[in-house]
C-alpha positions in Angstrom: 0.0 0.0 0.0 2.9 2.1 0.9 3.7 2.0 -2.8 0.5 2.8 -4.0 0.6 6.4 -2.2 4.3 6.9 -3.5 2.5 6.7 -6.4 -0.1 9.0 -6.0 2.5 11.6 -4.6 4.7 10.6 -8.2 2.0 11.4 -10.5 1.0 14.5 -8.5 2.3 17.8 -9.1 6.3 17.8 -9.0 7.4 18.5 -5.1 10.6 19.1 -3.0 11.5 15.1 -1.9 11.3 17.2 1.5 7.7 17.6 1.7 7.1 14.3 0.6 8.4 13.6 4.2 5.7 15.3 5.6 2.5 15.0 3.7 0.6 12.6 5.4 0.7 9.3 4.2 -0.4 7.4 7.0 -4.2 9.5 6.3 -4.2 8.8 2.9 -3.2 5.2 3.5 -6.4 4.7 5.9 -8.5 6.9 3.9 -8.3 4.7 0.5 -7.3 1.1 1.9 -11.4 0.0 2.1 -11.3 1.2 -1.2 -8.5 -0.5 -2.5 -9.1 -3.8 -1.1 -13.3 -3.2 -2.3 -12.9 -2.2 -5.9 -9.4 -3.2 -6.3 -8.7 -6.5 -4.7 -8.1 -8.5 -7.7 -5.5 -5.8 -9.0 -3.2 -5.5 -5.7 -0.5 -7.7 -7.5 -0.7 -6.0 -10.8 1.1 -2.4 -9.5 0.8 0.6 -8.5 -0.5 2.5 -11.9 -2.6 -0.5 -12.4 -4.7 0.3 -8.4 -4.4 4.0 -9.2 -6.3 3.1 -12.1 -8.7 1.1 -11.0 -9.3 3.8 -8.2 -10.1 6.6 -11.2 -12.1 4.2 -13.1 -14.3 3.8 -9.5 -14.3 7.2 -8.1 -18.0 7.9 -8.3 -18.2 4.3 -6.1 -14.9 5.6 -4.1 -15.6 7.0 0.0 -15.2 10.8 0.7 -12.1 10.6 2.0 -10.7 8.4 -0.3 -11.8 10.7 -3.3 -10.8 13.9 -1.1 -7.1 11.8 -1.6 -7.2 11.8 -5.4 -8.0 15.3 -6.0 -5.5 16.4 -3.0 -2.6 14.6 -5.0 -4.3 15.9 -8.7 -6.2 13.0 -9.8 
């Protein structure tokens, strides 16, 4: 899972590796796990682009806070 936020921050808007220290992973983490392991179960072993995906392709299905993730890392 830890990859699959590394990836979120990756594709985001370019940042300082600095304030990738302290941009609050462990939220993000929480906030989209249910939704990874509801929509993207099957995926988990195919990569991070491949759960980011799957997470665009669901975002109308996707929790608040999960969705509040996306947009907060430009998805």
């Amino acid at each position: 899972m830890h990859k699959f936020l590394l990836t979120l921050f990756l594709l985001s808007v370019p940042v300082p590796i600095s304030a990738l220290a302290h941009s609050g992973t462990d939220q993000d983490e929480k906030a989209c796990t249910p939704d990874v392991q509801r929509f993207c179960r099957k995926l988990m072993d195919q990569g991070d682009f491949t759960i980011l995906a799957c997470l665009k392709e669901n975002r109308p299905k996707l929790s608040n806070a999960c969705r509040q993730v996306l947009v907060g890392h430009g998805q």
